[in-house]
C-alpha distance (Angstrom), angle and dihedral (degrees) to the residues before:
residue distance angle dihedral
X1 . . .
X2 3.71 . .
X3 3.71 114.5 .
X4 4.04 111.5 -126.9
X5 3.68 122.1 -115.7
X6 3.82 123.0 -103.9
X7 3.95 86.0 -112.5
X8 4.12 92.3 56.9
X9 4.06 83.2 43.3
X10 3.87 95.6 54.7
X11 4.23 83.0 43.1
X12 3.65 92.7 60.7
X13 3.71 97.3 36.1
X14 3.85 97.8 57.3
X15 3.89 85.7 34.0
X16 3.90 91.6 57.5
X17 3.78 102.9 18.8
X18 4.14 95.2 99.0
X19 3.78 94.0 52.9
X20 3.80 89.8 46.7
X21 3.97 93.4 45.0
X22 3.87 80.6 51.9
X23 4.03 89.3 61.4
X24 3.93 111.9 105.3
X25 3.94 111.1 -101.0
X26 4.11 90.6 13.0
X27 3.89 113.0 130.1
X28 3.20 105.7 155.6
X29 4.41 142.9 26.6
X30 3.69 117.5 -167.2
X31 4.05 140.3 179.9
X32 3.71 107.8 -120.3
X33 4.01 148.5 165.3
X34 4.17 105.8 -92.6
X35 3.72 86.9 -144.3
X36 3.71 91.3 65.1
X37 3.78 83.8 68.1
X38 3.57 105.1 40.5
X39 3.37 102.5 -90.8
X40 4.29 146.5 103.1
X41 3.71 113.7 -45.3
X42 3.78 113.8 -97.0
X43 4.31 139.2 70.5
X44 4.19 120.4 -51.5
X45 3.27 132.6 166.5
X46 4.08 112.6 -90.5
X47 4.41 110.4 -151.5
X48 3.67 108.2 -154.9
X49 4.08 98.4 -155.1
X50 4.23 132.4 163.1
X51 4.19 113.5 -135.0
X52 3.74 81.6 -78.5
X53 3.34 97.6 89.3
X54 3.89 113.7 88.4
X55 3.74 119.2 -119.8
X56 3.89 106.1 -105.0
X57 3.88 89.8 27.9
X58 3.89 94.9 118.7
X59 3.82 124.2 39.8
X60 3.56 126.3 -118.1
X61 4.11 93.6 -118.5
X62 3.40 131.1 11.9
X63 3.74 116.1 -153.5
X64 3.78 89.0 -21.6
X65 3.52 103.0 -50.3
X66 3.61 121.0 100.7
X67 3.55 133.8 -103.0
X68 3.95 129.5 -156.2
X69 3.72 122.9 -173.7
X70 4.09 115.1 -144.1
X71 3.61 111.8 -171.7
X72 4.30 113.4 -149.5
X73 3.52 136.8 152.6
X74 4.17 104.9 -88.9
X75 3.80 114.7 -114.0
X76 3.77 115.2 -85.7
X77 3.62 117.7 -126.3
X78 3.78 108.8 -124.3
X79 3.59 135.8 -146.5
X80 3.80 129.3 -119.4
């Protein structure tokens, strides 16, 4: 399977980044390297979400480029 380019990546990502913002526990969508997530060589799309987010929420690809779901603690608003 041919890897997408970092242009078709960024496509999707903006394309599909309000609908997964809109996921419970999502805070964040990113561009990054699949490799960093144990997977083929090339860009995906990275989901920043808390345990809120239900198992199964977010697809594996979206429009042929993969997606990987890292679950963190969302940034904390401080006080000045």
């Amino acid at each position: 399977m041919l890897q997408p380019s970092l242009a078709v990546a960024l496509r999707v990502k903006e394309q599909h980044e309000p609908a997964l913002l809109a996921l419970p526990g999502v805070f964040g969508v990113a561009i990054g390297s699949g490799a960093d997530h144990s997977g083929p060589e090339g860009p995906c799309i990275v989901v920043l979400a808390s345990a809120a987010l239900p198992d199964g929420a977010v697809p594996d690809s979206i429009e042929g480029v993969a997606v990987y779901v890292v679950r963190a603690e969302p940034p904390r608003q401080q006080r000045l």
